[in-house]
Structure formats: structure tokens, C-alpha cells
C-alpha positions as CSV (number, residue, x, y, z in Angstrom):
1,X,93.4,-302.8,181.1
2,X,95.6,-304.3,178.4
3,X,98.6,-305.5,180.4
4,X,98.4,-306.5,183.7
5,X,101.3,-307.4,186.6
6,X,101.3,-310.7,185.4
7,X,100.7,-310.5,181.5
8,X,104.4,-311.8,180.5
9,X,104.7,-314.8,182.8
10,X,101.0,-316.3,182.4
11,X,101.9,-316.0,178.7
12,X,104.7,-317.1,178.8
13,X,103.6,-320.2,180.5
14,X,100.4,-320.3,178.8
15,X,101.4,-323.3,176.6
16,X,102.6,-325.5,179.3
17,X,99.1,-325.1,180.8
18,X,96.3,-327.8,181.1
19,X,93.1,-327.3,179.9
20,X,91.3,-325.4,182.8
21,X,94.3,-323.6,183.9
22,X,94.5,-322.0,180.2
23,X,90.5,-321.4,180.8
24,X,91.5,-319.4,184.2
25,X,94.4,-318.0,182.9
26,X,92.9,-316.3,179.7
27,X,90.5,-314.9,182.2
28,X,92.9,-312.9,184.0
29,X,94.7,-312.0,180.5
30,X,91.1,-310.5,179.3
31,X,89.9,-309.3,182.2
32,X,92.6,-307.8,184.8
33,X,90.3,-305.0,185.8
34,X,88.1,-307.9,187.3
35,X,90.9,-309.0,189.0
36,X,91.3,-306.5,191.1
37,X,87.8,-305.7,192.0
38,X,86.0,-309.5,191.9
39,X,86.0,-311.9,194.2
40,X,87.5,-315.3,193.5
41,X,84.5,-317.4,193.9
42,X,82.9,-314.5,191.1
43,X,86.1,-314.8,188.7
44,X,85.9,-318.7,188.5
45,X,82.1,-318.6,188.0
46,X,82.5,-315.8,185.2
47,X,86.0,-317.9,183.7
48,X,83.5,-321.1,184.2
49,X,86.4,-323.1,186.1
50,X,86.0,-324.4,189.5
51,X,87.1,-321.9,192.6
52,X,90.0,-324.4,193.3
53,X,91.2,-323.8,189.7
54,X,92.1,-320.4,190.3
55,X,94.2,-321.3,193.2
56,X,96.1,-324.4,191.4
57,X,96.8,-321.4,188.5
58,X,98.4,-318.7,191.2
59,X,100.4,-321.6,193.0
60,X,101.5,-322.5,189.5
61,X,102.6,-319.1,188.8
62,X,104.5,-319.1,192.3
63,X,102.0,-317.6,194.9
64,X,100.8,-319.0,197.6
65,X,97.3,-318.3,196.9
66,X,94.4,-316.2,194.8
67,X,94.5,-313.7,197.2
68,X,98.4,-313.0,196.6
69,X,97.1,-313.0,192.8
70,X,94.3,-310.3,193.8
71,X,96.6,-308.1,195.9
72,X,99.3,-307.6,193.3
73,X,96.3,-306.2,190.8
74,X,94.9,-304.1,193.5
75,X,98.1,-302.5,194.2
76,X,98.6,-302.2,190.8
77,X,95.5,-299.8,190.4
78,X,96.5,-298.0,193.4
79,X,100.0,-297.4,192.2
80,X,99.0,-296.5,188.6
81,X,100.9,-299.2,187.3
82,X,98.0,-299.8,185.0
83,X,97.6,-296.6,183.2
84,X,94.6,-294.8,182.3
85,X,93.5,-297.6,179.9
86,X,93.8,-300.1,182.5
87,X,91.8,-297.6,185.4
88,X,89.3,-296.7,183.2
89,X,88.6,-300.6,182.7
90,X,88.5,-300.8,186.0
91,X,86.1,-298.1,186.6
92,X,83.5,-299.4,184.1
93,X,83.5,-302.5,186.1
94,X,83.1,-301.1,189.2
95,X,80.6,-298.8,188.0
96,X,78.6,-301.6,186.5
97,X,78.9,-303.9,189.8
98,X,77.7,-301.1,192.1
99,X,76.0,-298.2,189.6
100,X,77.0,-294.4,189.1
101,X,75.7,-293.2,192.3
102,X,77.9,-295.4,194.8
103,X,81.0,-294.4,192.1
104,X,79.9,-290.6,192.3
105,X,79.8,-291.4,196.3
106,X,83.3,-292.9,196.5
107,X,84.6,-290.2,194.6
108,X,83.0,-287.5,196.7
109,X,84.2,-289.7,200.0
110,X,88.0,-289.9,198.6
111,X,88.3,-286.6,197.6
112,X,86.6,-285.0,201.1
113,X,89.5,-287.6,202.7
114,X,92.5,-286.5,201.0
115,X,91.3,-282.8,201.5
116,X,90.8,-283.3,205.2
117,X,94.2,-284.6,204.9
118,X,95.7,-281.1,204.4
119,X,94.6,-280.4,207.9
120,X,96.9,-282.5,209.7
121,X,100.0,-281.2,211.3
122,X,102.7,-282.1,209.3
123,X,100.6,-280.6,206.0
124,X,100.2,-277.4,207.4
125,X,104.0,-277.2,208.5
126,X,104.6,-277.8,204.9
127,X,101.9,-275.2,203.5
128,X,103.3,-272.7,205.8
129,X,107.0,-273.5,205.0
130,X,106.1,-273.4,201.0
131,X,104.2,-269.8,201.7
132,X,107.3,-268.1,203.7
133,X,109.4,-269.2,200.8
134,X,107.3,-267.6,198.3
135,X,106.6,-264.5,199.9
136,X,110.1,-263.9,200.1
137,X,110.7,-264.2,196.3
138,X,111.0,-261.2,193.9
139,X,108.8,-263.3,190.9
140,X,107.1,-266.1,191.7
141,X,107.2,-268.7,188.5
142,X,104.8,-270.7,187.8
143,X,105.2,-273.8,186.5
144,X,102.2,-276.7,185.8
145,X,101.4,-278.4,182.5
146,X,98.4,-281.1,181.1
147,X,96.1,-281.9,184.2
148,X,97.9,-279.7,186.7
149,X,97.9,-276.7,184.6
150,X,95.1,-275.3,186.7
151,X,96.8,-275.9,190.1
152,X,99.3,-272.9,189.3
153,X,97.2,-270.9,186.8
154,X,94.2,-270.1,190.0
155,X,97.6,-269.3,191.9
156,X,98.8,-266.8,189.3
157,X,95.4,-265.5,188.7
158,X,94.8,-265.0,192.6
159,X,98.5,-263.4,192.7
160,X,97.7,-261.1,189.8
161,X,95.4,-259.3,192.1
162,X,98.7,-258.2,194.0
163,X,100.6,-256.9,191.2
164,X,102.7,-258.8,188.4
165,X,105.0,-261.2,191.0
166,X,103.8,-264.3,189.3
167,X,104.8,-265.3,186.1
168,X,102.2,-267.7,184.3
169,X,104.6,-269.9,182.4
170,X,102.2,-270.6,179.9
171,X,102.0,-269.1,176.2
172,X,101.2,-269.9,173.1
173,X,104.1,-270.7,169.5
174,X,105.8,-273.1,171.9
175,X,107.2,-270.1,173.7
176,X,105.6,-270.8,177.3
177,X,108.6,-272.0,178.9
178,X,111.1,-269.3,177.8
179,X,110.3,-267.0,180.8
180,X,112.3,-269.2,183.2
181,X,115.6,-268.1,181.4
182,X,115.1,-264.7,183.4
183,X,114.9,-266.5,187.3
184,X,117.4,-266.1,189.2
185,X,117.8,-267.3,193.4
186,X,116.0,-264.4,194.8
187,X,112.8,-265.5,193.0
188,X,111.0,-269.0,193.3
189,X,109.4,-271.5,190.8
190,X,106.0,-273.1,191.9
191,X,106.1,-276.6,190.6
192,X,102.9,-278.6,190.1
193,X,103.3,-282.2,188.9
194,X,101.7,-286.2,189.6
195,X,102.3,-289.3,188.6
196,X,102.4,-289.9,185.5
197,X,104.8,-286.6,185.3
198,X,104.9,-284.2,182.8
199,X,108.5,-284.7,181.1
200,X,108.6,-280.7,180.1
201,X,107.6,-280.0,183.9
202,X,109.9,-281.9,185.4
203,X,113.1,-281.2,182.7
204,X,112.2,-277.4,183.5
205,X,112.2,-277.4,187.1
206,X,115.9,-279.2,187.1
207,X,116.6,-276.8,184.5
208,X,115.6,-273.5,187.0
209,X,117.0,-275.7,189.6
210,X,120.9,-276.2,188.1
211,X,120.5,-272.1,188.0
212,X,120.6,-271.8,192.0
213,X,116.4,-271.1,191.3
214,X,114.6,-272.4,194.4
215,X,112.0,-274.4,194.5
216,X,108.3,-274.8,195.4
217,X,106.8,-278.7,194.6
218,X,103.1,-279.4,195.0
219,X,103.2,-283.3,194.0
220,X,102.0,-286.6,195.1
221,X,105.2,-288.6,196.5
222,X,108.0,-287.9,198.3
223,X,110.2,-289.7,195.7
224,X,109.0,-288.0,192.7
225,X,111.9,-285.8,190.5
226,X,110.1,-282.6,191.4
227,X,110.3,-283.2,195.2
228,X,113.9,-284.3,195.4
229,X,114.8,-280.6,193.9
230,X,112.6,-278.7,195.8
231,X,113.3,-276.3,198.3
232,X,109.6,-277.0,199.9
233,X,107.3,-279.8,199.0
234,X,103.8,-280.2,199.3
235,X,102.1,-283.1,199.4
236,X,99.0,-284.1,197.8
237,X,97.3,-287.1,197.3
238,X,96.2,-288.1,193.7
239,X,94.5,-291.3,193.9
240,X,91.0,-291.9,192.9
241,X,88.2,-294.0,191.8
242,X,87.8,-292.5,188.6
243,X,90.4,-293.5,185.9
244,X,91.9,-290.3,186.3
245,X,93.8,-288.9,188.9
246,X,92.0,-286.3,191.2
247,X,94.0,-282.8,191.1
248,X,91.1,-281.3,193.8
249,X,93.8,-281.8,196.9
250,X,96.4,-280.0,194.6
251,X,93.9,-277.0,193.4
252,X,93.4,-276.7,197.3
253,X,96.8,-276.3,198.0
254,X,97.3,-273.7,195.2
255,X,94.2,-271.4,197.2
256,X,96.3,-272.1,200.4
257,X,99.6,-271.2,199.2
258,X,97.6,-267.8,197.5
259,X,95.9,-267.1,200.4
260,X,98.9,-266.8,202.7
261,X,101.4,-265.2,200.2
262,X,99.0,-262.5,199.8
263,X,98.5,-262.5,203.8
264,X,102.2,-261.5,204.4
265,X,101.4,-258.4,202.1
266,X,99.6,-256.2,205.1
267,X,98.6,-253.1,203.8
268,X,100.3,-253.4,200.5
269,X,98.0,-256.1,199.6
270,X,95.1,-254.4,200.6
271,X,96.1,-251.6,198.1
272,X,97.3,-253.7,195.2
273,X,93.5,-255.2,195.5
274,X,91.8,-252.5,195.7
275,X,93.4,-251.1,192.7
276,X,92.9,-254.4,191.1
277,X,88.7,-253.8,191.8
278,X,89.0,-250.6,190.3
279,X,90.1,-252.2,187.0
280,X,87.9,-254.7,187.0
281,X,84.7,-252.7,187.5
282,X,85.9,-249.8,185.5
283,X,86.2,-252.8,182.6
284,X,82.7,-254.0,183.4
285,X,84.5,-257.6,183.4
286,X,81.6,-259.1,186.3
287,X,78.3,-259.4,185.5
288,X,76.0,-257.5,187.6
289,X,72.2,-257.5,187.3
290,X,70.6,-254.6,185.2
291,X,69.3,-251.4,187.5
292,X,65.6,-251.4,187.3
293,X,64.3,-248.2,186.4
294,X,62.1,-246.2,188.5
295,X,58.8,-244.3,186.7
296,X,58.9,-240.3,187.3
């Protein structure tokens, strides 16, 4: 972490400081991540100031106590205020206070949560509302770039087995956006974007969205400029312990929203896979262990 919440005040009181408060305050300047995750009794001991020295610093800084100090950092982290510099500071000092097994765990126990999450009432009204609105589209765009590129790209890929409804926006000479000029309001674009958000994603979808072009979001807050444009929003967690958000609850949704477009289909979707076998095996594109031959 190179700037935490309170980077600008405590230097810009720094000077005024006495001796052990500058000793406590450089602490926190070096070491935010620490902040955070560290005890106060275990940041004084590592500044080498007394407990009570911490606490004369926050009150000087206008808190009431460490603790206020320690929230702010914490939520900080959880809001992402910190960046990926900042959270992967934080995760080397976790991982060194508890070791790579109990940070695998947490991850495993976060991402389990949020996916449970998508079980709840209100997330399956959403899933189901997102699927009727794609099902009714002609073309199905679909729109995710950097870390949630793979959110709509399994969509497209599972869609592809139902014919050519979804349109990958994703090609190569800078030309991967062009497609969207041909949407109109009888199809839909599938939106994938968290925090920090993709400036192309998001200036696209408001671009299909000024064109009457509805809207599918699959993104992390209510408040983010893909959900306030969207038709349907999905919503999926992106926190993590790692320094990185987790896009697992988002790739989960994408199977979701696959699964029950291609649902709808009856009959027609039988056929459109079956045909789609056909190709693949007359293409040999799965591996399939060699026939063992039999002695005459």
C-alpha cells in the first residue's frame, strides 16, 4: 500500500509532531497494510512506541481512538480504496502472520460464501429476470473486457452450441467493439464489469444504451454505471482475500444465465446441440482415448 486514508493529513501534520508521535505516525505512513490487519498493542510494539502513543496520535488526528484509526483502513481494503498495490501489501502481511494455507482457506471460505449467496431469493429473481430478457433477444451481445472477459466469453461459447445468437465482442486490430453499431432494441447486450470498471465497458454499454439497446449487468454494486443503465442487473460479490478481486461468483452467473437461455429453447435447442456434436466430433476437436486393437 502506498497511500493510505490518512496519508495527506498525518503528513501534513507530520511537522507539528513530537518525537514519538512522528515515530507512530511514520509507522502508519510505511506500513498501512499493517494497519488494517494488526492489532494496536502489535503496531506500537513493531513502531517501538508505547500502546498509549498510538492513541494520543489518532486523537490528535481527530478520532476518538485507535480503533476509529483501524476501522477506516479496514474499510478501506474492503472498499478497494487501496488498489491492487495497496491489497497485495495487505495480502503478504496476512499471509506471513497466518501462512498460505489459512490464506488458501479464507479464499476457498469467501468464495463458497458469495457463491452460496446466489441461492438466496432475491438472486434468483434477478437470474431469472436477466434470462427471460435474453431469451427474448434476436442477438445477444456480449460485452466483458480485462478480468471479466471470461464471464461473457463461457456465455458466448455455451450459447454458440445453439446457433450464432451471441456475439463475442471481442476481436483483434482494435476492431472488437465495432459489432455493437449493428444492435438494435430487439436484441440485448450482456454487460460484465467490477470495481475498478473497465472505461471501454462501461462507455460501450451507455453507448448501446443511448440506441434504445437493452441491457443485461452482471456487476458488483447497485450504484455502479453499468447497473444504473441496465434493463436487469445481477449482482455479484467481488471481494476477496487475495489482492485481486474474485470474478468466481460472476463466471457462475454467466453458467446460470447459459443454462436457462438455452432452457427456453425446447426442442430447438436440443437440435441446435446436437448438430453442434456432430461438428465437433466430425472435427475430432475432443480428445478421446486410442481404440485398442484386438489380435485376429
Amino acid at each position: 500500500m502506498e497511500h493510505g486514508p490518512l496519508t495527506d493529513p498525518i503528513v501534513e501534520a507530520f511537522e507539528g509532531l513530537g518525537p514519538q508521535l512522528k515515530t507512530a505516525a511514520r509507522f502508519i505512513l510505511d506500513q498501512p497494510s499493517e494497519v488494517a490487519l494488526l492489532s494496536m498493542r502489535e503496531q506500537a510494539r513493531r513502531a517501538g512506541v508505547q500502546p498509549h502513543t498510538m492513541t494520543r496520535l489518532a486523537q490528535r488526528l481527530g478520532f476518538a481512538g485507535y480503533d476509529d484509526v483501524r476501522a477506516l483502513y479496514a474499510g478501506a481494503v474492503r472498499d478497494g480504496a487501496l488498489g491492487f498495490s495497496g491489497r497485495a501489501d495487505l495480502q503478504v502481511a496476512t499471509q506471513k502472520a497466518k501462512g498460505e494455507r489459512a490464506v488458501a482457506l479464507d479464499i476457498v471460505a469467501s468464495v463458497g460464501a458469495q457463491v452460496q449467496r446466489l441461492a438466496e431469493p432475491a438472486s434468483l429473481d434477478r437470474l431469472v429476470a436477466a434470462a427471460d430478457l435474453l431469451a427474448s433477444a434476436e442477438r445477444i451481445y456480449c460485452l466483458g473486457l480485462r478480468s471479466c472477459h471470461p464471464v461473457v466469453a463461457h456465455f458466448a461459447y455455451v450459447m454458440s452450441f445453439l446457433g450464432e445468437r451471441a456475439v463475442l465482442l471481442d476481436a483483434g486490430a482494435g476492431t472488437g467493439l465495432d459489432p455493437i453499431r449493428a444492435a438494435s432494441s430487439k436484441d440485448v447486450l450482456l454487460a460484465a464489469s467490477v470495481a475498478p470498471y473497465t472505461r471501454a465497458t462501461i462507455e460501450t454499454a451507455r453507448y448501446a444504451h443511448e440506441r434504445g439497446v437493452p441491457i443485461v449487468a452482471v456487476t458488483d454494486s447497485p450504484v455502479s454505471p453499468l447497473a444504473g443503465i441496465a434493463r436487469e442487473t445481477v449482482m455479484v460479490p467481488a471481494d476477496s482475500p487475495s489482492f485481486f478481486h474474485t470474478i468466481a461468483p460472476a463466471l457462475v452467473v454467466g453458467e446460470i444465465l447459459a443454462a436457462l437461455v438455452a432452457g427456453r429453447g425446447g426442442e430447438a435447442s436440443l437440435a441446435a446441440i446436437k448438430r453442434s456434436e456432430a461438428q465437433l466430433t466430425a472435427f475430432g476437436i475432443h480428445w478421446s482415448p486410442p481404440t485398442a486393437r484386438t489380435s485376429s
